[in-house]
C-alpha positions as CSV (number, residue, x, y, z in Angstrom):
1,X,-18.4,-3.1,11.1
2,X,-15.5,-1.6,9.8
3,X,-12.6,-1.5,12.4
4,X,-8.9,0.9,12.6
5,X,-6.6,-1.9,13.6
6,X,-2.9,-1.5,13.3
7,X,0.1,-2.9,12.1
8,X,3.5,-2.9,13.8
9,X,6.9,-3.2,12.3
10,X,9.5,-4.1,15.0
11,X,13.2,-2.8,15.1
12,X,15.2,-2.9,11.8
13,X,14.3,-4.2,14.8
14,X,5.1,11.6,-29.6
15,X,1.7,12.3,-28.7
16,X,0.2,9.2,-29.5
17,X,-2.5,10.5,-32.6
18,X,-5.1,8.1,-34.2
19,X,-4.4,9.0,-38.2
20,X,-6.8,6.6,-39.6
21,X,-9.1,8.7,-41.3
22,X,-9.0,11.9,-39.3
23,X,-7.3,13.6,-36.4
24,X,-8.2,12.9,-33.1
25,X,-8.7,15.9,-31.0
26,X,-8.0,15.1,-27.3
27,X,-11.2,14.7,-24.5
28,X,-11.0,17.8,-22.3
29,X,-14.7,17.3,-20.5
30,X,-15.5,15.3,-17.8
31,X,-18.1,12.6,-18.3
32,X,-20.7,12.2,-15.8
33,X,-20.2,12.0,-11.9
34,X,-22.6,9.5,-10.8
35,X,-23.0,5.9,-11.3
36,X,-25.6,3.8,-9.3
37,X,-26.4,0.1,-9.7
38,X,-24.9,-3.5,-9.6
39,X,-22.4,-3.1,-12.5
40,X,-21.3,-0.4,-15.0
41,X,-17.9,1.0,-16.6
42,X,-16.2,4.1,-16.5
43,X,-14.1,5.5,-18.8
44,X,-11.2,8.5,-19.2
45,X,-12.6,11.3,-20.8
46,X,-12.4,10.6,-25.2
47,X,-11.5,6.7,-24.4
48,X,-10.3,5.3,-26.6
49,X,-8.5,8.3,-28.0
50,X,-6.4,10.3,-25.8
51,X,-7.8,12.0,-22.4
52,X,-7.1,15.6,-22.0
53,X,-5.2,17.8,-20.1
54,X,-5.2,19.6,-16.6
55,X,-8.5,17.3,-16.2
56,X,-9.9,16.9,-12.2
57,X,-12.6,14.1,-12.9
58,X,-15.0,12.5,-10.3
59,X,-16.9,9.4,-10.4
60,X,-18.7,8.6,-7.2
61,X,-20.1,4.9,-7.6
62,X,-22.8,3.4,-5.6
63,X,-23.8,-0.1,-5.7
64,X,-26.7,-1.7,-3.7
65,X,-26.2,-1.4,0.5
66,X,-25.1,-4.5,1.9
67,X,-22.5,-4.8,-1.0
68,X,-19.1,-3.4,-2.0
69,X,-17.9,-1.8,-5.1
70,X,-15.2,-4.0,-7.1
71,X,-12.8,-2.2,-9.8
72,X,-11.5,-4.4,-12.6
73,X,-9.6,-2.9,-15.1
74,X,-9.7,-3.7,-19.0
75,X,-7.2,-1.2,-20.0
76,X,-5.1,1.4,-18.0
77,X,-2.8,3.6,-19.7
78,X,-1.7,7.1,-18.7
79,X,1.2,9.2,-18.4
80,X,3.0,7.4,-14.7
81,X,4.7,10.4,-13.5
82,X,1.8,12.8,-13.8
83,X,-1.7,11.8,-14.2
84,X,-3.6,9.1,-11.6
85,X,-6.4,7.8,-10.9
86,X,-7.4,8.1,-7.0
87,X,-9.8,5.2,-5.6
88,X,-11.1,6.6,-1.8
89,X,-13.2,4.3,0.0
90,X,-16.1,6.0,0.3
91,X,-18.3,8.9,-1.1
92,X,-15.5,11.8,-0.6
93,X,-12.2,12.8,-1.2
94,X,-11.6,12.6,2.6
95,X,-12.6,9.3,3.2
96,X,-9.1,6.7,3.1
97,X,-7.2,6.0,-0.1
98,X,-7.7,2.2,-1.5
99,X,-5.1,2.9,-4.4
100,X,-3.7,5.2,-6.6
101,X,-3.3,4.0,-10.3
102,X,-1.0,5.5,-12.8
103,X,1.2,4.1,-16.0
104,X,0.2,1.0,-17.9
105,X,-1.4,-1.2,-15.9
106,X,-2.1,-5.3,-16.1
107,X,-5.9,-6.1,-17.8
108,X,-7.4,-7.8,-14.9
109,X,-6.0,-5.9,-11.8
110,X,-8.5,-4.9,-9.3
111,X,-9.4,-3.0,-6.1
112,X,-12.7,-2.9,-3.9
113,X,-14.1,-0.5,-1.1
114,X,-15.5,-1.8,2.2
115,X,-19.0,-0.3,2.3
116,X,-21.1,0.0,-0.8
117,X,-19.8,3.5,-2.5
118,X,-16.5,4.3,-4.2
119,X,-15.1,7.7,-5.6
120,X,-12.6,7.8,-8.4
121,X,-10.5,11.1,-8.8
122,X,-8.8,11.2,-11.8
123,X,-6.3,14.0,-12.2
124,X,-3.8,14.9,-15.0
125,X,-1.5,18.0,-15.8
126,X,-0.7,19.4,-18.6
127,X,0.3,17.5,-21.4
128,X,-0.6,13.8,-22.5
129,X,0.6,10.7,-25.2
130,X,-1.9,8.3,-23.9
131,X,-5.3,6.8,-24.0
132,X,-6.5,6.6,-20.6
133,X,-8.8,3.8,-19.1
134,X,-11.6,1.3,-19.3
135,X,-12.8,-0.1,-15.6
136,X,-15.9,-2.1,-15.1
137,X,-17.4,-1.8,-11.7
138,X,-19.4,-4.2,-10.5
139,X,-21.1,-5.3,-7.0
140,X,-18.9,-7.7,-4.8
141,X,-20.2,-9.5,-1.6
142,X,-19.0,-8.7,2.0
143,X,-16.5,-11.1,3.1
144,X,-18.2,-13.2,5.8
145,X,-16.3,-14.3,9.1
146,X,-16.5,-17.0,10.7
147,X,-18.5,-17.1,14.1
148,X,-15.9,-16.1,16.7
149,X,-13.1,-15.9,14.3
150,X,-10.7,-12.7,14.7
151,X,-9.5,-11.1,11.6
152,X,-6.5,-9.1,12.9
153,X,-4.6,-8.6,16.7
154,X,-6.8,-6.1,17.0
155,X,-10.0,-7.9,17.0
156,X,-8.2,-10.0,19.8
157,X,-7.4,-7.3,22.1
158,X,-10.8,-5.0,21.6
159,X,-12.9,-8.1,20.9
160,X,-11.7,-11.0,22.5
161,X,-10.1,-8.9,25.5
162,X,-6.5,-10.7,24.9
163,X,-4.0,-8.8,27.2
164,X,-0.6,-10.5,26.8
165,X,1.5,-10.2,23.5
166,X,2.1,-13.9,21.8
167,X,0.8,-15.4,18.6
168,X,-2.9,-15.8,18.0
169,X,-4.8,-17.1,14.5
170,X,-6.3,-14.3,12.6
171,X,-8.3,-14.6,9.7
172,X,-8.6,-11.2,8.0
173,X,-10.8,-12.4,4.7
174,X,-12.5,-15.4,6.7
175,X,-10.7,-18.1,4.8
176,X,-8.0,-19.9,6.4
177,X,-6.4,-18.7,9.5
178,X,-3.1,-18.3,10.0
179,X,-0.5,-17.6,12.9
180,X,0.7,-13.5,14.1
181,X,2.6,-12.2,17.0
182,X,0.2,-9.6,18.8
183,X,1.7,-7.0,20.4
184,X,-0.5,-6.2,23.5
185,X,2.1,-4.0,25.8
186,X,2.6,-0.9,22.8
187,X,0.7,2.6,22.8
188,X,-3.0,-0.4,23.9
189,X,-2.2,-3.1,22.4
190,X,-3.7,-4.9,19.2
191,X,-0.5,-4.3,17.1
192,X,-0.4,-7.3,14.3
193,X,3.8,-7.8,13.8
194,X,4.9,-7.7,10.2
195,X,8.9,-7.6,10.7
196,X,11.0,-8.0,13.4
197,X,15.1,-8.0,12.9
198,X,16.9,-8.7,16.1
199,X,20.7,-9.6,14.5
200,X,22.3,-10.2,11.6
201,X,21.9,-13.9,12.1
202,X,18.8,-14.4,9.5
203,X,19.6,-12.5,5.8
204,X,17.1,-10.5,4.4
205,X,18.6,-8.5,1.5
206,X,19.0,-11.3,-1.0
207,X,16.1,-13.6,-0.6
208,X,13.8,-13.8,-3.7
209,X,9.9,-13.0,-4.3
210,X,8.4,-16.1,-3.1
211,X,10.0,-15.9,0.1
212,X,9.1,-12.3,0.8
213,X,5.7,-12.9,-0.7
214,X,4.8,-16.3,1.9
215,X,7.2,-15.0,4.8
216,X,10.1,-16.4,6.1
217,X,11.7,-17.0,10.0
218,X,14.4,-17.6,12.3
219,X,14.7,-21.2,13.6
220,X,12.9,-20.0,16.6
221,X,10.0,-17.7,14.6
222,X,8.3,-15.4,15.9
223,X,10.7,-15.3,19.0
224,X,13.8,-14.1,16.4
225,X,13.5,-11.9,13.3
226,X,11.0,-12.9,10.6
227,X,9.0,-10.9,7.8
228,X,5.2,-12.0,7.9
229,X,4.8,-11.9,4.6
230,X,3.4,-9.4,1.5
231,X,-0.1,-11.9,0.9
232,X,-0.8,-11.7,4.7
233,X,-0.1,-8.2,4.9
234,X,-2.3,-7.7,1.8
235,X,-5.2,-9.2,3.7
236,X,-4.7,-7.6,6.6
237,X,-4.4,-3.9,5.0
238,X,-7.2,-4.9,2.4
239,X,-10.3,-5.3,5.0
240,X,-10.7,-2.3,6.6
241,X,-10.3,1.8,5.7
242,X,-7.6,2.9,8.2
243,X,-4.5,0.8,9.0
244,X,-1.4,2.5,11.1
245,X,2.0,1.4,10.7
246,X,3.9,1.8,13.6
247,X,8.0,1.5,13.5
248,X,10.5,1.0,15.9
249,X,14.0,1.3,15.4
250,X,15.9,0.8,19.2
251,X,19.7,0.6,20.0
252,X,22.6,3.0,17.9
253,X,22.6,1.2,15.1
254,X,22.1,4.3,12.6
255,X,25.1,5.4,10.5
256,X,25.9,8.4,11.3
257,X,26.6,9.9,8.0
258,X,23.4,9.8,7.4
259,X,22.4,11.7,10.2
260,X,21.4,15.3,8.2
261,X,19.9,13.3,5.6
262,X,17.1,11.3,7.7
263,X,16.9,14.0,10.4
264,X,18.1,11.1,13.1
265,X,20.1,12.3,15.8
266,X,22.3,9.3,15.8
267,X,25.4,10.5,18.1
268,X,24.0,9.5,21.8
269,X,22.8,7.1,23.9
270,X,24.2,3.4,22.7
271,X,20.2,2.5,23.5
272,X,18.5,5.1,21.5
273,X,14.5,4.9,21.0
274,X,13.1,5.8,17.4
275,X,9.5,5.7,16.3
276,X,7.2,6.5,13.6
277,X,3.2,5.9,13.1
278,X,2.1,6.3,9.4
279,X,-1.9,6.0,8.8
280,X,-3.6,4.7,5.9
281,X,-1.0,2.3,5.3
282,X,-2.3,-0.6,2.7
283,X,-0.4,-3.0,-0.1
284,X,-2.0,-4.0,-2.8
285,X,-2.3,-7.8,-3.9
286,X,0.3,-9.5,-6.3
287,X,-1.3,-8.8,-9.6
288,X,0.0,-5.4,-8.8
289,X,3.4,-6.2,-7.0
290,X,2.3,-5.2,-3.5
291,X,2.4,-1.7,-3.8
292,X,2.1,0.4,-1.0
293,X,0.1,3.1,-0.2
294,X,0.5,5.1,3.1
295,X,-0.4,8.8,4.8
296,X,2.8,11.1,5.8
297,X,4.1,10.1,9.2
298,X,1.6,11.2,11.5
299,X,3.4,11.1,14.7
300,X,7.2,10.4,16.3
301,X,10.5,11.2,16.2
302,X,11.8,9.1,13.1
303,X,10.4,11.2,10.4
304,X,8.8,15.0,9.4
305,X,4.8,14.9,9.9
306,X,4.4,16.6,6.4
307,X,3.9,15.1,2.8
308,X,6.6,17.6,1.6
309,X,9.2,15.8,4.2
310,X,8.3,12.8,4.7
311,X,11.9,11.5,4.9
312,X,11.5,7.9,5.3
313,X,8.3,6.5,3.1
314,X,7.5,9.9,0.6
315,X,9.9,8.7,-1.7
316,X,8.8,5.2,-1.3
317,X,5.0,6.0,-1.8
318,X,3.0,4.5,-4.4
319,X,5.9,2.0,-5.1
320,X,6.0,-1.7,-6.0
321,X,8.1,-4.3,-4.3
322,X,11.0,-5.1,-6.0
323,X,13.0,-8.2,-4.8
324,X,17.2,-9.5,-6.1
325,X,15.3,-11.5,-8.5
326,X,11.9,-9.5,-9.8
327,X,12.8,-5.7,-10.2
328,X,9.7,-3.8,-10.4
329,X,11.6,0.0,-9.4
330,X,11.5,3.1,-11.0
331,X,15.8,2.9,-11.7
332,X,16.6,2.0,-15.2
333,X,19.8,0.9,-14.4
334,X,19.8,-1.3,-11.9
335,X,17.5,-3.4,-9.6
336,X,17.6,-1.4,-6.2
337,X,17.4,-4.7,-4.1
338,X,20.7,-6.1,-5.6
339,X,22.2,-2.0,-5.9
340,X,24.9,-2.2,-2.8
341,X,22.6,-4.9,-1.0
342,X,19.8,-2.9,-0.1
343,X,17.5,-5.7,0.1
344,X,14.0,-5.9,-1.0
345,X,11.7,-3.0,-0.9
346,X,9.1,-0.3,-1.9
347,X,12.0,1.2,-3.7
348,X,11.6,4.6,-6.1
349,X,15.0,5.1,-7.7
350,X,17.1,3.5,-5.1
351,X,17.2,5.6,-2.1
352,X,18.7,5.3,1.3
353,X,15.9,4.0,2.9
354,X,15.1,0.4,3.2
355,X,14.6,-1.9,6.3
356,X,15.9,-5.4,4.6
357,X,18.8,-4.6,3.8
């Protein structure tokens, strides 16, 4: 059964030409749309010369029911700022985004669906210097849960009819459990806490990629602030189609020159309330860096509800985490996290918007 479940994020709480014996004209068709059975590959169009421009390619893949479909890429190359490939989890463009691929990707990284089809969209503008892609797809096994086990705080509240927030063991991929704070009072409960930042008494900006990768605490854990951690939120994302990420940011503690920037009224109330709920929300395992992958804000008063405005996570969108001591932004000249202490993040080109620092 595939479940919504949600997360909650508490208070800031040269043309490249083969010239070997002839020249390589570029691959403007589309190769076929449909691929059924237990294993297969797809390829860019002309692979492994270059793929063509203003392409809108489709490859719905179906593997046997009862199974789900696993990408693993052998080569990825294409132009980052302009031409992706679009995995949905399911049989249309409207079912939930697993991932969006672009640039020169890592031999080896992967991505799956929940159910037992998977649609690729590969899109590209107008000019190219690169080759494309190679992916094998091939059929992967349904995780299995343990009898009784709960995979997320959702399962406990809509499953194991758990009303009062604390921390309960969730299991998201049925392997080893491990502790979450549940949120059971917010918009029904079922809210799985990923950050919480209550004062300035536990740093954040400065600490390196293992410790944002396995989470770190206060002395008093989940009581104080903490980060839960980018391989727990990778499992917890990763198992089912749509996640929400909910935000709160309460008290005045915006700056207020940043107020026309962020669209934040931050000049009343010394207890101000600010939310946000973004859908499709998922992070993508280490191989990749974590990146995230989210919807435009769907609802609240922190952001605009449009992918044109999205003030807080558009620019961050698609990006991989960079920590002080693993940059993996999109600035050539500096690593964002260390770039006037704006801690680790999704971060683009270092903008103004990051919650660890």
């Amino acid at each position: 059964m595939i479940k919504n479940y949600y997360l909650c994020a508490f208070w800031l709480v040269s043309a490249i030409i083969n010239y070997e014996l002839h020249h390589v004209v570029a691959q403007n068709t589309c190769p076929v749309s449909s691929y059924n059975g237990s294993s297969g590959v797809i390829l860019s169009p002309g692979y492994p010369n270059l793929y063509g421009d203003n392409l809108n390619c489709y490859y719905l893949i179906t593997v046997p029911k009862g199974l789900r479909v696993q990408l693993t890429i052998n080569a990825f190359k294409t132009e980052a700022c302009c031409d992706y490939l679009w995995l949905h989890d399911g049989a249309a463009k409207t079912t939930p985004l697993i991932v969006r691929w672009a640039g020169h990707l890592q031999q080896g990284m992967n991505a799956h669906s929940t159910g037992n089809q998977l649609l690729a969209h590969f899109q590209t503008d107008g000019s190219n210097d690169d080759t494309g892609f190679n992916i094998t797809f091939s059929a992967l096994s349904l995780p299995t849960e343990r009898p009784g086990q709960m995979t997320d705080c959702y399962d406990w509240r809509y499953l194991g009819r758990a009303t009062k927030s604390g921390i309960y063991q969730v299991s998201p991929d049925g392997q080893q459990p491990f502790s979450v704070y549940c949120d059971m009072d917010t918009e029904g409960g079922g809210w799985t806490v990923i950050q919480k930042r209550l004062d300035g008494q536990v740093r954040f900006w400065d600490r390196p990629w293992a410790d944002y990768k396995n989470g770190f605490f206060s002395q008093s854990q989940f009581n104080g602030s903490f980060w839960l951690g980018l391989e727990k939120m990778h499992l917890l994302t990763w198992k089912d189609g749509n996640v929400v990420l909910r935000m709160h940011v309460m008290n005045d503690r915006c700056n207020k020159s940043v107020d026309a920037q962020f669209g934040i009224d931050c000049s009343y109330l010394p207890n101000g309330f600010w939310f946000g709920e973004w859908a499709e929300f998922r992070i993508t395992d280490e191989l990749d860096n974590y990146r995230m992958n989210v919807l435009p804000a769907s609802s609240g008063n922190i952001s605009a509800h449009n992918a044109n405005d999205d003030r807080l996570f558009g620019d961050n969108n698609g990006m991989a985490f960079t920590t002080v001591d693993r940059d993996n932004d999109m600035d050539d000249r500096s690593n964002c996290a260390q770039n006037d202490q704006m801690g680790a993040w999704w971060h683009n080109r270092c903008t103004g918007f990051a919650l660890n620092g």
